[in-house]
C-alpha positions as a Python dict, from the first residue, in 0.01 Angstrom:
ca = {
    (1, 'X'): (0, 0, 0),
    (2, 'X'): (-340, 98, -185),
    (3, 'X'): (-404, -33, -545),
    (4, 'X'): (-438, 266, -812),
    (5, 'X'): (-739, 278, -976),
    (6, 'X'): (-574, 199, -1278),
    (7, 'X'): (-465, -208, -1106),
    (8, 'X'): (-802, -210, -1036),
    (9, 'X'): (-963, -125, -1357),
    (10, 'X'): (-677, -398, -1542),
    (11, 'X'): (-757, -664, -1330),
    (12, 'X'): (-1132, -659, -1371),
    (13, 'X'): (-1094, -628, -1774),
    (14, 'X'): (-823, -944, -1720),
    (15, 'X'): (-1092, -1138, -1546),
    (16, 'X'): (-1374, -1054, -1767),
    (17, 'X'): (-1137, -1129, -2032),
    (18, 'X'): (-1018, -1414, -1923),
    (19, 'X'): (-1383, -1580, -1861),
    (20, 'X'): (-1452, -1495, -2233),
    (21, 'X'): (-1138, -1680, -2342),
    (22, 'X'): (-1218, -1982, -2179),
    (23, 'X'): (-1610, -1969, -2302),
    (24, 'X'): (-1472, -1888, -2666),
    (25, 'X'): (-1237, -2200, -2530),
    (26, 'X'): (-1527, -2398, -2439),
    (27, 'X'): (-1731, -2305, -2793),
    (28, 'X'): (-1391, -2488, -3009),
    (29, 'X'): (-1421, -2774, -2826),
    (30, 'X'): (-1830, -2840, -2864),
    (31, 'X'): (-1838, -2681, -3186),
    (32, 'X'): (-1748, -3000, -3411),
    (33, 'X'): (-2090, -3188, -3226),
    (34, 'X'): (-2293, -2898, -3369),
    (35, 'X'): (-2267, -2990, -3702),
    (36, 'X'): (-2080, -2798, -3997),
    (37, 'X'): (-2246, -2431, -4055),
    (38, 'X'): (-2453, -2374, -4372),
    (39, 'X'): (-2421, -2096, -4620),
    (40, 'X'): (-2745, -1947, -4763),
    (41, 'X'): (-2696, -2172, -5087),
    (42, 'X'): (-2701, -2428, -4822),
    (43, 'X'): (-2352, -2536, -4918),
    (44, 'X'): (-2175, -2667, -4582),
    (45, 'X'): (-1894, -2431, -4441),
    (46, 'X'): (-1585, -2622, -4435),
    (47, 'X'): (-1507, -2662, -4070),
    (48, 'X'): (-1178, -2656, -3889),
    (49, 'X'): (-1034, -2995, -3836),
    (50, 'X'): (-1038, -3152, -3470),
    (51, 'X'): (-674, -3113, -3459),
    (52, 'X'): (-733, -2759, -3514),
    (53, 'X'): (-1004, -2643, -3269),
    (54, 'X'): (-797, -2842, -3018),
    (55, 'X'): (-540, -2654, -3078),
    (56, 'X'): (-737, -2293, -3091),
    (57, 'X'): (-916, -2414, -2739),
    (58, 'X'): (-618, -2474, -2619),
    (59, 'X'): (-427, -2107, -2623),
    (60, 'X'): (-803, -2004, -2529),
    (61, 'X'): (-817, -2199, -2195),
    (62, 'X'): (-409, -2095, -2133),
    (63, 'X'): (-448, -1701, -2177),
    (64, 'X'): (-813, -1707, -2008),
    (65, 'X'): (-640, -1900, -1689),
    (66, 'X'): (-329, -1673, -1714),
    (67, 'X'): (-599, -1364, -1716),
    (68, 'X'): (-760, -1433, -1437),
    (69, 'X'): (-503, -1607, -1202),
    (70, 'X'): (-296, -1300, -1266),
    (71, 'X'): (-546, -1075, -1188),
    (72, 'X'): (-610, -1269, -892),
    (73, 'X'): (-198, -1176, -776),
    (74, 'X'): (-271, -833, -924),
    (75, 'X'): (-510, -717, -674),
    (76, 'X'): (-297, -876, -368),
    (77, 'X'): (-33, -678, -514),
    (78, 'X'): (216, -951, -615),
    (79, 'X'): (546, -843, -792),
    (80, 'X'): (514, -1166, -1014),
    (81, 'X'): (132, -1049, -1122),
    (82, 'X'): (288, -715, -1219),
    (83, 'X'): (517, -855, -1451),
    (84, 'X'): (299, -1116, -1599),
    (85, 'X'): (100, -825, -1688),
    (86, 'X'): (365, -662, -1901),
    (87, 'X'): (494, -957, -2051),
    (88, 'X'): (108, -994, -2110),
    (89, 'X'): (67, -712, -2249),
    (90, 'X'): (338, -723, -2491),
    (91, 'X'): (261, -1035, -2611),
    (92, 'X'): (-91, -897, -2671),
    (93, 'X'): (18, -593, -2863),
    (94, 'X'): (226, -816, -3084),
    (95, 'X'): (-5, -1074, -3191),
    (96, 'X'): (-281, -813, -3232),
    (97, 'X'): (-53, -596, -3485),
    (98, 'X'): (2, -860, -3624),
    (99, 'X'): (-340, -976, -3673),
    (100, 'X'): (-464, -622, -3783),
    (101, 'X'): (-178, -564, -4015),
    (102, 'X'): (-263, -942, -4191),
    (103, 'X'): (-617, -823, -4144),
    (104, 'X'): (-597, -557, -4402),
    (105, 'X'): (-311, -699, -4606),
    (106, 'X'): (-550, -1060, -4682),
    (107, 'X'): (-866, -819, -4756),
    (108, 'X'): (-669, -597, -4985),
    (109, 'X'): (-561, -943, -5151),
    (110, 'X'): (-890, -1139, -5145),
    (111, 'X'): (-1076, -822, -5297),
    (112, 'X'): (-820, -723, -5565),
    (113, 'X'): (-809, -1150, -5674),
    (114, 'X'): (-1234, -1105, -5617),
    (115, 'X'): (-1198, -1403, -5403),
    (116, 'X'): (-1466, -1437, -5124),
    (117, 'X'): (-1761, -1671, -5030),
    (118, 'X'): (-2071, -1785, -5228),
    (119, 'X'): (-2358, -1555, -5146),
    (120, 'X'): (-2165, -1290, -4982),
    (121, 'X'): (-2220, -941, -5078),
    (122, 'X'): (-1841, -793, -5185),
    (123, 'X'): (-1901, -523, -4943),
    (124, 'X'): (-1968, -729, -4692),
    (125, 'X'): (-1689, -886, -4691),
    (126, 'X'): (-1459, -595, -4683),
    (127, 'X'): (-1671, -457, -4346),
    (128, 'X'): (-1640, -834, -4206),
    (129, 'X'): (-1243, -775, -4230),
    (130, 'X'): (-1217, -417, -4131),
    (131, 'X'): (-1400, -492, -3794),
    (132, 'X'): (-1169, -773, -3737),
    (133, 'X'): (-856, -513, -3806),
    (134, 'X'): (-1054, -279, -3556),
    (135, 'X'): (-1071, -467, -3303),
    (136, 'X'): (-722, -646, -3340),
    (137, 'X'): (-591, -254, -3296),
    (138, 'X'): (-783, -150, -3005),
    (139, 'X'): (-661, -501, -2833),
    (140, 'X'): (-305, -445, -2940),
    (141, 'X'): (-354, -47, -2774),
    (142, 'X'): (-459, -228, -2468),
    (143, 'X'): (-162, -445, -2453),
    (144, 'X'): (74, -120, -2487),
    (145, 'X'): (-74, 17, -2254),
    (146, 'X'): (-60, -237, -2015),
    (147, 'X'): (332, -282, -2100),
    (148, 'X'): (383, 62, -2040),
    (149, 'X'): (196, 124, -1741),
    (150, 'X'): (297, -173, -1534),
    (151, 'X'): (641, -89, -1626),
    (152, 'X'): (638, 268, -1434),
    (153, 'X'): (837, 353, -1137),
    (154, 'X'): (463, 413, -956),
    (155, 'X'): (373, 140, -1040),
    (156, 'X'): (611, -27, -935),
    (157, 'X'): (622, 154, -571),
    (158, 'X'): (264, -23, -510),
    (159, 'X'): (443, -421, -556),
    (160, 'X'): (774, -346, -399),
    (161, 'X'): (805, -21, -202),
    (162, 'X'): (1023, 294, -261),
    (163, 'X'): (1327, 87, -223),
    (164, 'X'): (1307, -181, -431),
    (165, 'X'): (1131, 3, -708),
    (166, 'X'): (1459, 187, -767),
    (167, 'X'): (1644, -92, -879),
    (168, 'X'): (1688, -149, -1199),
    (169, 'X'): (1553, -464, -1348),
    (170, 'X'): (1851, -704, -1465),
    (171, 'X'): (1638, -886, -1724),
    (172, 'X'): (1510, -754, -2025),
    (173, 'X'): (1145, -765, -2016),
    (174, 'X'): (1167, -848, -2372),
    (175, 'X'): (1359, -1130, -2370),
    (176, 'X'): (1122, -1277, -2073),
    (177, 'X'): (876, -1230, -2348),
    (178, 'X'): (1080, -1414, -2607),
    (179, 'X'): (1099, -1709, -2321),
    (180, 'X'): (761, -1747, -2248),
    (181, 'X'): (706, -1753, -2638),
    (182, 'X'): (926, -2061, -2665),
    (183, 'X'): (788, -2193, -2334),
    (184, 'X'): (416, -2196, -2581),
    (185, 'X'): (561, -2304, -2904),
    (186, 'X'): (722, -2583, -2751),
    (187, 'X'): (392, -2693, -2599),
    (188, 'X'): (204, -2690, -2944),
    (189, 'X'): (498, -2913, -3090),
    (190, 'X'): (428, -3157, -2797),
    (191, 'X'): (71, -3164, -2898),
    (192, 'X'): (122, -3188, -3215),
    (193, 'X'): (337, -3534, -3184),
    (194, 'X'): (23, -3645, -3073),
    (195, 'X'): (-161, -3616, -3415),
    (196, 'X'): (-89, -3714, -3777),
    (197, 'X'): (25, -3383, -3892),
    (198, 'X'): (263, -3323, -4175),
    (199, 'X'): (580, -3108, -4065),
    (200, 'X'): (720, -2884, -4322),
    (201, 'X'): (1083, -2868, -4305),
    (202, 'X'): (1309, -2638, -4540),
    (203, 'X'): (986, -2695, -4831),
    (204, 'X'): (955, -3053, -4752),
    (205, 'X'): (604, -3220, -4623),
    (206, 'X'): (700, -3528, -4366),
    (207, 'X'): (473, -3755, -4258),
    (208, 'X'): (446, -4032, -4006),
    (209, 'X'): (728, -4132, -3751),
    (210, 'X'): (906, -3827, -3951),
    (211, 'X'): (725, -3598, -3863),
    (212, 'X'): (638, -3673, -3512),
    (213, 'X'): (1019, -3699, -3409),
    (214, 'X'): (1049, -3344, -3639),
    (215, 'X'): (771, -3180, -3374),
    (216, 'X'): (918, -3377, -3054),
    (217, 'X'): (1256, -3261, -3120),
    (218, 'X'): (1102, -2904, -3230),
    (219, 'X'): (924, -2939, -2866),
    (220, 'X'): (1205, -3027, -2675),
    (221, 'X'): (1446, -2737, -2840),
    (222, 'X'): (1195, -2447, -2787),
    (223, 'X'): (1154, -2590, -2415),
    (224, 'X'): (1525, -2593, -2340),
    (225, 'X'): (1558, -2249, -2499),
    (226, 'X'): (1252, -2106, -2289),
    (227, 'X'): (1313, -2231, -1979),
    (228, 'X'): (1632, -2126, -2020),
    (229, 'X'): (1578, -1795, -2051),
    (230, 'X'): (1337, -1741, -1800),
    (231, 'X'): (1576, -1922, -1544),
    (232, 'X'): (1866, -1680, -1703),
    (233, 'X'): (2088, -1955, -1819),
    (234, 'X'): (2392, -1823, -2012),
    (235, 'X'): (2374, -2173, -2216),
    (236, 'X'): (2036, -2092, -2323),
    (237, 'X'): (2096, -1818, -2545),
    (238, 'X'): (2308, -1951, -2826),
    (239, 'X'): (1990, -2257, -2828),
    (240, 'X'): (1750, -1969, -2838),
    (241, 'X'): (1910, -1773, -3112),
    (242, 'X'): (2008, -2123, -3341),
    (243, 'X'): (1585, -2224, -3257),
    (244, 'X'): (1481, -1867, -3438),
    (245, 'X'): (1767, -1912, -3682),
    (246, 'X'): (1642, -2218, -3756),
    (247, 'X'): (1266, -2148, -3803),
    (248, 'X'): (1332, -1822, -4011),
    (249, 'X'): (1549, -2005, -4281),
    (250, 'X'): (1282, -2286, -4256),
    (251, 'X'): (971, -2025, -4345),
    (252, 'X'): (1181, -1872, -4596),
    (253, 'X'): (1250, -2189, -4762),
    (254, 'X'): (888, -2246, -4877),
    (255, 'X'): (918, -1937, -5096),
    (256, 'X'): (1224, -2058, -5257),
    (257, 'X'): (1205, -2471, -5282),
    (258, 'X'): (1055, -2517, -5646),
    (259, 'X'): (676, -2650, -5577),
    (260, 'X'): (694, -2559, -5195),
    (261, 'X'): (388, -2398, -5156),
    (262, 'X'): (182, -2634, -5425),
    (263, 'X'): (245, -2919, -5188),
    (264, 'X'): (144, -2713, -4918),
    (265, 'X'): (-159, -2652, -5054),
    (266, 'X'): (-241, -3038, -5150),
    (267, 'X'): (-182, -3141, -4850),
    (268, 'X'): (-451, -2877, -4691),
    (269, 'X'): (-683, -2989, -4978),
    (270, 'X'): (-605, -3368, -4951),
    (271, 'X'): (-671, -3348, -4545),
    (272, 'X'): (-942, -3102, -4525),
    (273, 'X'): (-1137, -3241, -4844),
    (274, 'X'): (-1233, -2854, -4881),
    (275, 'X'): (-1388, -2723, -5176),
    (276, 'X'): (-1178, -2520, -5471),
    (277, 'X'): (-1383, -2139, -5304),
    (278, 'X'): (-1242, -2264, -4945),
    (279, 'X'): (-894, -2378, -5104),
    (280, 'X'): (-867, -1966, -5281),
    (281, 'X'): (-978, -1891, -4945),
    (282, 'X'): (-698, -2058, -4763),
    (283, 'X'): (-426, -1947, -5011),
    (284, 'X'): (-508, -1612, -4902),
    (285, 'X'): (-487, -1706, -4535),
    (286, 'X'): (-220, -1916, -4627),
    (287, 'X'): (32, -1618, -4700),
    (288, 'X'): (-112, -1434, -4415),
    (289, 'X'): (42, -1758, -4154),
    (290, 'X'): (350, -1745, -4374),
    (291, 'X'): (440, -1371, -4302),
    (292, 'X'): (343, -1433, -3954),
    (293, 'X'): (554, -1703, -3882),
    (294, 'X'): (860, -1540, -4099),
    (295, 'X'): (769, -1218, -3837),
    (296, 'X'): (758, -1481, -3552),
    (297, 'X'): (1089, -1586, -3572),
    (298, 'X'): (1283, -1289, -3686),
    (299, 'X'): (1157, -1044, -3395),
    (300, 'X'): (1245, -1268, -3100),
    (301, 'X'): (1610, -1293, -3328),
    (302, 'X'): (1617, -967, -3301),
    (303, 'X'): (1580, -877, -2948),
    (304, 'X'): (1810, -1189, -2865),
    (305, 'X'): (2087, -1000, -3022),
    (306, 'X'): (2008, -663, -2940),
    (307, 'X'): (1990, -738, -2526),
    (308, 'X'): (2262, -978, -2585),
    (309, 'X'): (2520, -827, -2315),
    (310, 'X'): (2200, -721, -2055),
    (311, 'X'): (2150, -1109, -2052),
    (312, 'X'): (2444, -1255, -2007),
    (313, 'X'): (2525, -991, -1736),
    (314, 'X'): (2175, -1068, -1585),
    (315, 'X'): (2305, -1467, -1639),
    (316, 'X'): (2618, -1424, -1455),
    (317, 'X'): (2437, -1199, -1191),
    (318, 'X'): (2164, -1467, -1108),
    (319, 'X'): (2488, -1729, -1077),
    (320, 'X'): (2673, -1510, -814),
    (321, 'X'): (2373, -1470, -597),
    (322, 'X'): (2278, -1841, -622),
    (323, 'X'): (2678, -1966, -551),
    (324, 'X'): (2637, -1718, -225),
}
């Protein structure tokens, strides 16, 4: 059947997309052999650590590979392209919002505590986090978009024919979302056994063996509960709902454990060796990750437990047919 112009048009943006993401991808990785940036007072901008850029090249490379090998299926008119591009494009729309809605909520902070860097106008500094809010929206438009559109029975009609088209899907495209979240977080944990990072746990900083074990087991949870969903395991569920369970009483610890957040903050100081401006800095940011990660948790919770019964029949429907 012949692609709509509006296939077309997503999988060229995915693949120019995509080949931005893994440039941006490419800039993390080189960026620590450039030497750290210099304000006009000629007072070095405290860079990211190498843990961190890894980290940050890392989702760059994934989502610029996933862009363009799913455009790639897109314009052969694969089913499995067509969904990636939902799930895609919800995922988009939700980290986007929730960029553009930290976005404004750390400018409104940093301006009303007059925190910002040496030798930046106030003004620009408040234009500097606007544009980033802009263009968090119009990505998180495009990602509705694409979650709506590649959702519709026409759609549809151009991946499967009439017939198929008119079948219902079994699983909830928003718990494949959830899954494939897991499916990422569980990856980060694995890299992150790799490193010396402290693991925060219920307001507590591990270190060491600790903390390793903390991420592996972190890693190997998330995976279980990911995979599990994706493959419509009924035992999956109650692991996925205990894993964001788990992390949301474990974010909203640090705002209750007396002295959470100090220690938080000395260990970013103590490991970064950043300055006090760059340590006000990263408080701001600092509650900006901590609302994210509280959000994070509690929406996947949420659509667990509100496609509860679709699942389970989609579980038991996925058993039948393999038994058969």
């Amino acid at each position: 059947m012949k692609r709509s112009a509006g296939v077309t048009a997503s999988a060229v943006i995915s693949t120019i997309g995509g080949c931005c993401s893994i440039l941006l991808g490419g800039l993390m990785v080189f960026s620590p052999f450039g030497g750290p940036l210099k304000r006009p007072s000629n007072q070095p901008v405290p860079p990211l650590s190498p843990v961190e850029l890894g980290i940050v090249a890392i989702f760059f490379f994934g989502f610029g590979v996933w862009g363009i090998v799913s455009a790639i299926g897109l314009l052969r008119l694969r089913n499995w392209a067509r969904i990636s591009f939902a799930s895609y494009g919800v995922l988009l729309a939700f980290f986007c919002a929730l960029s553009t809605a930290s976005g404004v909520s750390l400018m409104a902070l940093a301006i009303s505590r007059n925190i910002q860097p040496n030798d930046v106008p106030p003004g620009l500094y408040a234009v500097e986090f606007a544009l980033f809010a802009a263009i968090a929206f119009l990505f998180a438009a495009l990602g509705v978009f694409w979650a709506i559109y590649f959702s519709r029975k026409s759609v549809k009609i151009q991946f499967l024919g009439e017939a198929l088209a008119s079948v219902p899907r079994a699983m909830p495209i928003g718990l494949t979302v959830v899954g494939w979240l897991f499916v990422v977080g569980a990856a980060v944990a694995a890299i992150m056994t790799f490193f010396s990072l402290p693991l925060f746990l219920f307001g507590f900083s591990l270190h060491g063996w600790l903390a390793r074990l903390g991420h592996l087991a972190w890693s190997i949870a998330a995976l279980i509960a990911g995979v599990g969903l994706l493959k419509k395991r009924a035992k999956a569920y109650p692991v996925a709902v205990g894993c964001s369970v788990f992390g949301l009483m474990n974010w909203a610890a640090i705002f209750v454990t007396p002295g959470a957040m100090n220690q938080l903050l000395e260990t970013i100081q103590e490991a970064s060796g950043h300055s006090a401006t760059a340590l006000h800095l990263r408080t701001v940011a600092l509650w900006g990750h901590l609302l994210i990660g509280m959000i994070m948790n509690l929406v996947p919770l949420l659509l667990l437990l509100a496609n509860r019964k679709a699942f389970l029949a989609a579980s038991r429907m996925e058993l039948k047919d393999s038994a058969c």
